[in-house]
C-alpha positions in Angstrom: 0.0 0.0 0.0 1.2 3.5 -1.0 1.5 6.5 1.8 -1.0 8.6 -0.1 -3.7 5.5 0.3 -2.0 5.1 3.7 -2.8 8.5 5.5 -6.4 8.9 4.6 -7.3 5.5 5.9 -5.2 6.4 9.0 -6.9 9.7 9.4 -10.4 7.6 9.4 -9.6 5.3 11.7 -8.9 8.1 14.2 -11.7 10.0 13.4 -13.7 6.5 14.0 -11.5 5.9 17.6 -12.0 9.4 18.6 -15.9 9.4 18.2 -16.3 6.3 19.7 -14.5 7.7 23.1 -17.2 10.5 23.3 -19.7 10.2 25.9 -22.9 11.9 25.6 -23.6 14.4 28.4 -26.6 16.3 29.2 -25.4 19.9 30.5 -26.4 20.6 33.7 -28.5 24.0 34.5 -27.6 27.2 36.6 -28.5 26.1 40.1 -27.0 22.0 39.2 -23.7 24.0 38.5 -23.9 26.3 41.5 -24.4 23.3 43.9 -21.7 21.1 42.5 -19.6 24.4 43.6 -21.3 24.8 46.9 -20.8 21.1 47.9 -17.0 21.4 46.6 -16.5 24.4 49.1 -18.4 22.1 51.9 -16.5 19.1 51.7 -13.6 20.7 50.5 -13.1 18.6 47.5 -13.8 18.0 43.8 -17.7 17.7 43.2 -18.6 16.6 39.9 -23.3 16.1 39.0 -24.1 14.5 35.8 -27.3 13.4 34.2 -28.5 10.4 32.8 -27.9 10.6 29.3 -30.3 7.8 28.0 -33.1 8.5 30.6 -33.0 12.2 29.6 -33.2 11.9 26.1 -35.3 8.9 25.8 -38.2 10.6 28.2 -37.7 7.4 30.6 -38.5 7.3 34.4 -35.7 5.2 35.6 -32.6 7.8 35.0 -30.1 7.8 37.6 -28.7 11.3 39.1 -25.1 11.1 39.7 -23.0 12.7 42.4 -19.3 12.2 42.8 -17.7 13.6 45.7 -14.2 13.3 45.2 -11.3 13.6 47.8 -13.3 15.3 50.5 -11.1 17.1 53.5 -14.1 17.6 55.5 -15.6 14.9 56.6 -12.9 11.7 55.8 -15.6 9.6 54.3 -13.3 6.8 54.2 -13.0 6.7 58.0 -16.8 7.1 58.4 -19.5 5.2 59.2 -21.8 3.7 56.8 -24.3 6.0 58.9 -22.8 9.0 58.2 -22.6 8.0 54.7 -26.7 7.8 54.6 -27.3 11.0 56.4 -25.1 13.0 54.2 -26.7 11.1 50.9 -30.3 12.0 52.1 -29.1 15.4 52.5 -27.4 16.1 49.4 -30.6 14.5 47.1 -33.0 16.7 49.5 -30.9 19.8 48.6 -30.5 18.7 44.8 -33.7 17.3 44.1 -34.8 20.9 44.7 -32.7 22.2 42.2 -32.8 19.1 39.4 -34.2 19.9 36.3 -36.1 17.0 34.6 -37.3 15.2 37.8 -40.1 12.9 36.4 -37.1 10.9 34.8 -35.0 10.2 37.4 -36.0 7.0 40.1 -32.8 7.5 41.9 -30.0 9.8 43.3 -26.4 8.2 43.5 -23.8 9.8 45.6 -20.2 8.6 45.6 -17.4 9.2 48.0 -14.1 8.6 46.2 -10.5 9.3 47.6 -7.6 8.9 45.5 -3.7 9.2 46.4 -1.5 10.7 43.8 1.6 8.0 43.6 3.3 10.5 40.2 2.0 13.3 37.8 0.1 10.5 35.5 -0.7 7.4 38.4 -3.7 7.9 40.8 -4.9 5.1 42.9 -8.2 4.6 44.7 -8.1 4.1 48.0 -11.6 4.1 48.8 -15.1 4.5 47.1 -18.4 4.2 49.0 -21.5 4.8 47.7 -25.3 5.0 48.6 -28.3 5.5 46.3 -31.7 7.4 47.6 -34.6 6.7 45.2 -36.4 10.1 44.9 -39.8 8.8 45.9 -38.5 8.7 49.6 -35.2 11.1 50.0 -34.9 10.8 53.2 -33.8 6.8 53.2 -30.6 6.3 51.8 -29.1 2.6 51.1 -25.1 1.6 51.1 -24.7 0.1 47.8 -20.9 -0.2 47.9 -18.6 -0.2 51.0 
């Protein structure tokens, strides 16, 4: 094969790759962006809220709402107890709920706790991840679904 038939079929191929990598977000509003910054400020960590993509677009009623709180200062939420973990979750849906656009197509709020330790400038490792999930028809239960 010649370079000149070479370099287009190359150029395809990344255009394919790169496309393929893309994940489709729904932007989130105003107030969703002002609360991930509120709860970064409270925890003193990286806050990151993203929509369900599918559940959004497709009109459905089962979208999860996802909330990543990442490296937190203020409280450890590696060291804390899975009750902590709840209370916190219930709070943070309450608080979002009343700020989500596109209710009707979420059944549940996820909120992960992540802490990672830097090893180098391009190696992170986890060192802990605990999660709980309030369905929005009761925010005030939350259930551990990873400890």
């Amino acid at each position: 094969m010649t370079t000149k038939k070479f370099i287009p079929i190359l150029f395809l191929c990344l255009l394919i790759s790169l496309c393929g990598c893309h994940s489709q977000q729904i932007p989130l509003s105003a107030e969703e962006n002002k609360y991930a910054e509120i709860l970064a400020k409270a925890f003193e960590a990286e806050a990151f809220l993203q929509h369900d993509f599918r559940a959004a677009k497709e009109n459905r009623k089962d979208g999860r709402f996802l909330i990543m709180i990442r490296n937190s200062k203020h409280p450890d939420f590696c060291k804390a107890d899975s009750s902590i973990i709840k209370k916190v979750s219930s709070v943070i849906a309450h608080q979002l709920y009343n700020k989500m656009e596109n209710k009707s197509n979420y059944h549940q709020i996820e909120c992960v706790f992540i802490k990672y330790e830097t090893i180098s400038s391009t190696i992170q490792q986890e060192i802990c991840d605990r999660r709980a999930t309030v369905l929005t028809k009761n925010l005030d239960t939350a259930m551990i679904t990873m400890w």
